[in-house]
C-alpha positions in Angstrom: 75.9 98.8 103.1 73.3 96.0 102.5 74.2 93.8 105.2 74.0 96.6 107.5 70.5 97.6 106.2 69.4 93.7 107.1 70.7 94.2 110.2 68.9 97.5 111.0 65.8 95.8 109.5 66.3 92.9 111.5 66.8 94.6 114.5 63.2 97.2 113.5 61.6 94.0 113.3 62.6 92.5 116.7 61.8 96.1 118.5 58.5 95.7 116.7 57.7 92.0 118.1 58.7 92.6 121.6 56.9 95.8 121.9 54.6 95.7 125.1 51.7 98.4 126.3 53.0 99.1 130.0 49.9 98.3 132.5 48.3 101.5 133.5 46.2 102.8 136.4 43.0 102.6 134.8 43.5 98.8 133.7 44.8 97.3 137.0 41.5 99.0 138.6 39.4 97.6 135.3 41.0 94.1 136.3 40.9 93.6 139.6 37.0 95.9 140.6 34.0 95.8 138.9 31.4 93.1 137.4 33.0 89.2 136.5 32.2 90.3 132.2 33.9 94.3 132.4 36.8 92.5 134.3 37.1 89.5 131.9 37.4 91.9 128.7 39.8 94.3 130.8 41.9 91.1 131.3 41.9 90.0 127.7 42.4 93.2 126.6 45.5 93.8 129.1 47.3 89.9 128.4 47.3 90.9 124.1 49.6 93.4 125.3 51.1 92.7 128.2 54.3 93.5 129.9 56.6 91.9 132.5 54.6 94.3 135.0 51.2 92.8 133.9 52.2 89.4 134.3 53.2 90.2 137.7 50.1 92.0 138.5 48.3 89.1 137.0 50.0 86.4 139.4 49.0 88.4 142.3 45.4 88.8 141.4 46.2 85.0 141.4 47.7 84.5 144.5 44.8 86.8 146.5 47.3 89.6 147.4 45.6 92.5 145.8 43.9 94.8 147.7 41.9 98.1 147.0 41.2 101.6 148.1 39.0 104.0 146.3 40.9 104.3 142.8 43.9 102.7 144.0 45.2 99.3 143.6 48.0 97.8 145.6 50.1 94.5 145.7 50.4 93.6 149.1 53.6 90.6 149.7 55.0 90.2 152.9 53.1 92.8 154.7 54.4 95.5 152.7 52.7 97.3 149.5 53.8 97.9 146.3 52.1 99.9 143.2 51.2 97.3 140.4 51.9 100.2 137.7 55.7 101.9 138.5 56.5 99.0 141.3 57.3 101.3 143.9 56.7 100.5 147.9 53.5 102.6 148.7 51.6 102.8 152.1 48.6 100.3 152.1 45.4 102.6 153.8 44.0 100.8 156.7 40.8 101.0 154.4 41.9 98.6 151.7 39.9 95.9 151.0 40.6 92.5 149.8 40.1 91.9 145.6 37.9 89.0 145.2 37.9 86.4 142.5 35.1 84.2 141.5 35.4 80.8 140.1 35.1 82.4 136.8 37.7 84.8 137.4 40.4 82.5 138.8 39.7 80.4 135.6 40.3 83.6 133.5 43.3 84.4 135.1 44.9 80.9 135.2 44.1 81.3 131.4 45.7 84.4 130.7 48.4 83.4 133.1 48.9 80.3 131.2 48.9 82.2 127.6 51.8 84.7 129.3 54.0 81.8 130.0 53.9 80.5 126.3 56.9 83.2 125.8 59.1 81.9 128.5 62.6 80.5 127.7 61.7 77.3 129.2 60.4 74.6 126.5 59.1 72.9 129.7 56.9 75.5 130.9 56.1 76.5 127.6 54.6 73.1 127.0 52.8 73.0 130.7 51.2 76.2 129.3 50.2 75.0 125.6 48.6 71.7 127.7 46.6 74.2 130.2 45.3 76.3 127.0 44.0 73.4 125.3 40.5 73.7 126.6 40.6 77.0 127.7 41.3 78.8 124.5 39.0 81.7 123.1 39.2 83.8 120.6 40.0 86.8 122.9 43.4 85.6 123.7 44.3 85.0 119.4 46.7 88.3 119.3 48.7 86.4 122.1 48.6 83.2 120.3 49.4 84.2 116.7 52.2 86.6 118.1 53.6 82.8 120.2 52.9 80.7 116.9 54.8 82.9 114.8 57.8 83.1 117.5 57.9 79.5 118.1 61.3 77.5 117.3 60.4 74.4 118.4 58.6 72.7 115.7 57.0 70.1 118.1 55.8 72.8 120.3 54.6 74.6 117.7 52.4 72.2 116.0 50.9 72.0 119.7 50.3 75.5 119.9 48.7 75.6 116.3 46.2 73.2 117.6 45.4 75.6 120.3 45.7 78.5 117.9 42.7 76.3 115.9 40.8 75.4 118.9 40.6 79.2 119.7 39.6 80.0 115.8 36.8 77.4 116.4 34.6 80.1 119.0 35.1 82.3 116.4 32.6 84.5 114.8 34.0 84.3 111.7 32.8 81.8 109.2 35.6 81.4 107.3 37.8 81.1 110.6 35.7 78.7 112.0 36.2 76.6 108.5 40.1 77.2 109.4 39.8 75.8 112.6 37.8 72.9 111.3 40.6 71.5 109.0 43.4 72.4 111.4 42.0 70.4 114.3 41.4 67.2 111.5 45.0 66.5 112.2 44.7 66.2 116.2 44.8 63.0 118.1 43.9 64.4 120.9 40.8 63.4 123.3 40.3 67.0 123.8 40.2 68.1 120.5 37.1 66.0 120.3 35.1 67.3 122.7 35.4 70.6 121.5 34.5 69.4 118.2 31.2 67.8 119.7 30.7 71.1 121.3 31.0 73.1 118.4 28.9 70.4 116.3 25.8 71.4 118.6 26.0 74.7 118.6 27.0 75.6 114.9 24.5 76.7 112.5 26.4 76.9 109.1 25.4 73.7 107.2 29.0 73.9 105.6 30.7 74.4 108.6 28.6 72.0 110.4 29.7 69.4 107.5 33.9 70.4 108.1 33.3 70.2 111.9 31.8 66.5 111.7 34.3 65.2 108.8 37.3 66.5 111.5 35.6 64.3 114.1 35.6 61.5 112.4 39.2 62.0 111.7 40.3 62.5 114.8 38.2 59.6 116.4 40.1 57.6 113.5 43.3 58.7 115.5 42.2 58.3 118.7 41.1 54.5 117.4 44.3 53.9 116.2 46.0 55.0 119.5 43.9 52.8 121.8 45.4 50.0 120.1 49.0 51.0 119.8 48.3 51.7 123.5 46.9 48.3 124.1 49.7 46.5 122.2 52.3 48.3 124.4 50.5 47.7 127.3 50.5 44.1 126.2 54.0 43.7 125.5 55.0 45.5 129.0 52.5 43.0 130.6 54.4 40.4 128.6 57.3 41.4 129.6 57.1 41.3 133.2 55.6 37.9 133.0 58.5 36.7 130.9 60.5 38.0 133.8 58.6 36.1 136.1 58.6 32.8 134.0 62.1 32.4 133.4 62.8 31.6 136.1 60.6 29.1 136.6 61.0 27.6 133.5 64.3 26.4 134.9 63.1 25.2 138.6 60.1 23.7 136.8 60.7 23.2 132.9 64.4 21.6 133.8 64.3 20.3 136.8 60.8 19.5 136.9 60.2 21.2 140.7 56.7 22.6 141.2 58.0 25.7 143.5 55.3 27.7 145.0 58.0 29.7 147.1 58.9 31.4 143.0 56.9 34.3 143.7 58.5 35.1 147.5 61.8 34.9 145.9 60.7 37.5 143.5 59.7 39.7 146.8 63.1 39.1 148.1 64.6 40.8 145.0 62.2 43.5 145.1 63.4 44.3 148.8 66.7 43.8 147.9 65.9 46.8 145.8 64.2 48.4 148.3 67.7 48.4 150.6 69.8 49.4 147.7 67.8 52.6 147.5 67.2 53.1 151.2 70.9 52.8 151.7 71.7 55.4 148.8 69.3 57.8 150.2 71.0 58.1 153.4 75.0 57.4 152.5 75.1 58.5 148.7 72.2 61.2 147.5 74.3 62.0 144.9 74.2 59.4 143.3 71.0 58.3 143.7 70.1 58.0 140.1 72.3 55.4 139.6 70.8 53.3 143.0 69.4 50.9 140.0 72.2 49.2 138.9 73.6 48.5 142.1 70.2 47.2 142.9 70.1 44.9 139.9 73.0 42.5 141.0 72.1 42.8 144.9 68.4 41.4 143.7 69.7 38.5 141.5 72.3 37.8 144.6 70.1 37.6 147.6 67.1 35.7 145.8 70.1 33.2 144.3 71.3 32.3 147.8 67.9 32.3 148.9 67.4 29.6 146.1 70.6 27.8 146.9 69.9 27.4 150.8 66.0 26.2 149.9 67.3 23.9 147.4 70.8 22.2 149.7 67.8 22.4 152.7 64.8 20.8 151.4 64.5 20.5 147.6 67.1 18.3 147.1 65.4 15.4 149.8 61.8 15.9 147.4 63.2 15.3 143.7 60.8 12.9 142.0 58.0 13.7 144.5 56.1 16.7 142.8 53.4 16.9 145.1 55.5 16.9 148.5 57.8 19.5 146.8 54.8 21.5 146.2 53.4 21.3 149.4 56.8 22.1 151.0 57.2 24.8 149.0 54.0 26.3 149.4 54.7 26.4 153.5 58.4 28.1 152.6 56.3 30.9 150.6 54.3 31.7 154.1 57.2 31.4 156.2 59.0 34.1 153.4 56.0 36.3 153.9 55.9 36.3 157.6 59.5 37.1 157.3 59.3 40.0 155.7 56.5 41.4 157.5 58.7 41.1 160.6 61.4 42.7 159.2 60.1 45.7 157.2 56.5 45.6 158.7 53.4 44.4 156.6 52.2 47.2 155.0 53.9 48.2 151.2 56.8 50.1 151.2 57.6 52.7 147.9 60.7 51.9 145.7 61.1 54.9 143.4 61.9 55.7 140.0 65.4 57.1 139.1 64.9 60.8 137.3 65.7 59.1 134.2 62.9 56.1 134.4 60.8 59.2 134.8 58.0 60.9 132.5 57.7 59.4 128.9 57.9 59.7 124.9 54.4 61.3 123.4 53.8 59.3 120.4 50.5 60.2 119.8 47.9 62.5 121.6 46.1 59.7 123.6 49.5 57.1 123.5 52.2 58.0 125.4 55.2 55.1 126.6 56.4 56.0 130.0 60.2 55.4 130.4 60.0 52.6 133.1 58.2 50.4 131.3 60.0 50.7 128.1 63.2 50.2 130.6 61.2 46.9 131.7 60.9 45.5 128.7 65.1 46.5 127.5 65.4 44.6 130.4 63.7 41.9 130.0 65.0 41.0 126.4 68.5 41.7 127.7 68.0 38.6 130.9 66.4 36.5 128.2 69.4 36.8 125.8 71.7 36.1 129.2 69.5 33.1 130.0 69.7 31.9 126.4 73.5 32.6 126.3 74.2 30.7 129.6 72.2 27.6 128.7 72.8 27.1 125.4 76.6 28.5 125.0 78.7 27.9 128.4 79.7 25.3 130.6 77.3 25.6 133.3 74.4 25.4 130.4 76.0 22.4 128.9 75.7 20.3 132.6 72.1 21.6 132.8 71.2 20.2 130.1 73.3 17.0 130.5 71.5 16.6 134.1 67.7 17.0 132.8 67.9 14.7 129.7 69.8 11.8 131.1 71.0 12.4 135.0 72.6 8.6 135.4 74.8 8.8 132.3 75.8 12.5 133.5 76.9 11.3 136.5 78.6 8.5 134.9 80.8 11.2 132.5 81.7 13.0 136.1 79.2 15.8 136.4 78.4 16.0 140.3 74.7 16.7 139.3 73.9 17.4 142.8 75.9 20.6 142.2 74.4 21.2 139.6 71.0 20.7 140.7 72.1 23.9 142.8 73.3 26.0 141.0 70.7 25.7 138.4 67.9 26.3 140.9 70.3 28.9 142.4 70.4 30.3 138.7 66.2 30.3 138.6 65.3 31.4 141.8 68.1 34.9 140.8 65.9 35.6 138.0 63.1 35.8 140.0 65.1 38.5 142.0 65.2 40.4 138.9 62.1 40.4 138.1 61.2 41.3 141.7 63.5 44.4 141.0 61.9 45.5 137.6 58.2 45.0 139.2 59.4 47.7 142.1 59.9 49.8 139.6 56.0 49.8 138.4 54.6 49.2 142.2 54.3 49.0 145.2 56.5 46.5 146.8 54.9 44.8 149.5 55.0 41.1 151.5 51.9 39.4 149.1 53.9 40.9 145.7 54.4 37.1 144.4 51.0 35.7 145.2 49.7 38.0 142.1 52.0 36.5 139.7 52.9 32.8 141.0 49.5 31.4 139.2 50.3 33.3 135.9 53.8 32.3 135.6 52.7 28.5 135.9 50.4 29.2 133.1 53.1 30.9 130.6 55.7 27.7 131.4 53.1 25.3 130.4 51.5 27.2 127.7 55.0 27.7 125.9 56.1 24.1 126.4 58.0 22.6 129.8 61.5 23.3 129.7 61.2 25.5 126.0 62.7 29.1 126.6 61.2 30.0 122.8 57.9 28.9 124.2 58.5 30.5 127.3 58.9 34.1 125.2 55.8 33.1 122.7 53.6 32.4 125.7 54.1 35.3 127.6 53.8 38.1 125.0 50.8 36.4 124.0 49.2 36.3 126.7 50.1 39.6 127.7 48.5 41.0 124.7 45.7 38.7 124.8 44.9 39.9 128.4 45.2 43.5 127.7 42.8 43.7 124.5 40.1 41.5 125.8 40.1 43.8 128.9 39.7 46.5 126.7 36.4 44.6 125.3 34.9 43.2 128.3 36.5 44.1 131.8 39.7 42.9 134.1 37.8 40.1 135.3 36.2 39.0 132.3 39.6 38.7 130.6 41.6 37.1 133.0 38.3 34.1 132.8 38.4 34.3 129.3 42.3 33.6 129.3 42.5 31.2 131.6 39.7 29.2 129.4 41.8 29.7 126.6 44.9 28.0 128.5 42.4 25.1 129.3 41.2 24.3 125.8 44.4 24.8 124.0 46.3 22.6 127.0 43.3 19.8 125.9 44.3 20.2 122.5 48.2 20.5 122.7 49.0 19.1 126.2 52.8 19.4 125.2 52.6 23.4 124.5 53.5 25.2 121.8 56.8 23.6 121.1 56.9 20.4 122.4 60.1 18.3 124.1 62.5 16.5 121.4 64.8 13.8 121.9 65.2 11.3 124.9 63.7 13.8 127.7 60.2 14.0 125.9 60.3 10.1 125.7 61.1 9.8 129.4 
């Protein structure tokens, strides 16, 4: 008898939430004729209330495809008529005029509209809704948002929606709600959340209130503080990353086998068209599967730029060792002769490499920080080819040979190593790299025929900054400079940061020509 006397209550208690007032006659005419102010409080009176037939009358008040007649209102879709109140298909008189909406009155309905959809089943629209209220929130549309508050299961969403809830108690005109709203909103990070704040600041007249409202701000500019810099840290690291990317590579072409490429960046672009292909070709022979274009594209990128690598280095590379400067220049005309290369073959304008559904959208840490899924992909990635690179040189039998080669290349050869094999595969193994950073890069841009001239320079400057040849100094150098670059834009401008960096590189290189972590052994002597 007492469970069923829960469940009868329960059930009283449901009834009694999702009770709706039916749209009537008189409010549908209220709504859609008269002044902008008698419709407005029509409206807000009708969305407290409202009904699957109200939000439907509402969207097509919305869409322009009301029209009037005398006292009669009809929804007019697809040439036929419909009445807004029982839904039937009516006769629309050739008399009927047009319902027009003001600015005002779009914005209204957009609003109410927006408060409607915080009850849908969807937590995605429910959200989209929560972000559209957020500075259009009054206290006329409170019923709807307590009655959405207290239904709420999501607890993220609904500390969301309190925050609206508060922002609407804030035009309240109500002292003590106005207080409420005032220590609610302290706990928003939000950039919004301020400038209603500094709204409210000017306007409010109760000392008291006026003393909550400004202790909030400074709260949530605390937040917002704190967020700029977690934002400028992860920016930094993501910068970092991608130059890591960029530098490993050369830290073997250059660092080991002392070979000043400036053809490192084009080889990059060939692993960013690589990508480009890979997705072009699951497009057209597997959609389905589309999502997954990435990790097909991964090994294509490192392939295509490695044999790019290998035929520069068997072709010309190999005739230049021991001449810097001639390997330079020569390297620098291969880069052009890349460039025009491309541009023949896929035209010179930039073509669009996109992200897979799950690279897509982000995590919200805080209200003004959020870390969009590519870029924390970028820099899994990125962690993942430096642990290879480490792995190969350090622990395998290629590695071991590397190393033999670029501390003592006569005794190498000596113990049987055909260091012109070697020499190879090693620039083989630095020019692939580049092809994977090339296909992380088309994952945050653009990719286009001049993608390597914006990051040859900078990549040069992380390899000698960390030390020639050091992969630890090589990881230092780059997230350091990333981070570096992204806070002092934050001070004083793109431009000025990337001056202020470079003099940085300068004085420290005067100071510590060697890097940070300087050669050991019998290659630093040489």
């Amino acid at each position: 008898m007492f469970t069923r006397l829960i469940r009868l209550t329960a059930f009283a208690l449901l009834c009694m939430a999702s009770q709706a007032q039916a749209l009537t006659a008189d409010e549908a005419k209220a709504i859609a004729v008269g002044e902008s102010d008698a419709r407005v409080e029509a409206l807000n009176k009708a969305v407290a209330t409202a009904d699957d037939k109200t939000a439907a009358f509402l969207q097509a008040l919305s869409d322009d495809a009301v029209k009037v007649a005398g006292d009669k209102v009809f929804v007019v879709k697809d040439g036929k008529g419909t009445d807004p109140v029982s839904g039937v298909e009516v006769v629309v008189p050739a008399t009927a005029e047009d319902v027009v909406n003001n600015n005002r009155m779009r914005g209204e309905l957009d609003s109410a509209l927006a408060a409607l959809k915080l009850f849908s089943k969807d937590e995605k629209t429910r959200i989209a809704a929560i972000k559209q209220l957020q500075s259009d929130a009054d206290e006329s549309k409170l019923p709807l948002l307590e009655k959405a508050f207290a239904a709420e299961q999501n607890l993220q969403i609904k500390e969301q929606l309190g925050l609206v809830r508060a922002a609407a108690l804030l035009g309240s005109t109500d002292k003590a709600r106005r207080l409420q709203a005032a220590t609610l909103l302290a706990g928003s990070a939000q950039a919004n959340t301020k400038t209603l704040l500094l709204e409210r600041i000017k306007v409010e007249s109760e000392p008291d209130v006026k003393a909550a409202l400004q202790k909030s701000l400074r709260q949530v500019d605390g937040a917002l503080a704190w967020g700029d810099r977690l934002g400028a840290i992860f920016s930094g690291i993501s910068l970092g990353s991608i130059l890591l990317l960029v530098a490993l590579g050369l830290a073997i072409t250059y660092g080991l086998m002392g070979v000043i490429n400036m053809a490192h960046g084009e080889l990059m672009m060939i692993g960013a068209y690589a990508t480009y292909v890979v997705q072009v070709l699951f497009q057209k022979y597997l959609p389905a599967a589309f999502d997954w274009y990435l990790l097909a594209a991964v090994p294509v990128a490192f392939l295509a730029s490695a044999l790019m690598g290998a035929a520069l280095e068997r072709g010309v590379i190999r005739f230049l060792y021991g001449r810097p400067l001639e390997t330079l220049l020569a390297t620098w005309g291969i880069s052009l002769m890349l460039m025009q290369l491309v541009r023949t073959l896929f035209g010179a304008q930039n073509v669009g490499v996109e992200n897979p559904s799950w690279m897509s959208g982000g995590v919200q840490v805080l209200g003004n920080l959020s870390l969009p899924y590519n870029r924390l992909v970028i820099v899994g990635f990125a962690v993942f080819v430096l642990l290879a690179v480490a792995w190969l040189i350090g622990r395998t039998r290629l590695g071991l040979f590397v190393r033999g080669v670029t501390q003592n290349r006569p005794i190498a050869s000596c113990m049987g190593v055909n260091t012109a094999r070697i020499d190879t595969y090693a620039f083989a193994l630095g020019s692939g790299i580049a092809g994977l950073a090339g296909c992380a890069l088309s994952q945050v841009g653009n990719v286009g025929p001049d993608l390597g001239q914006g990051y040859i320079v900078d990549s040069f400057m992380v390899v000698v900054l960390g030390g020639v040849g050091q992969l630890a100094g090589t990881v230092y150098a780059a997230m350091g400079l990333g981070v570096l670059n992204k806070f002092l834009e934050g001070w004083a401008g793109a431009v000025l940061a990337k001056i202020a960096v470079l003099v940085f590189i300068i004085i420290f290189i005067q100071k510590r020509p060697q890097g940070i972590f300087a050669m050991k052994g019998r290659s630093a002597e040489a």
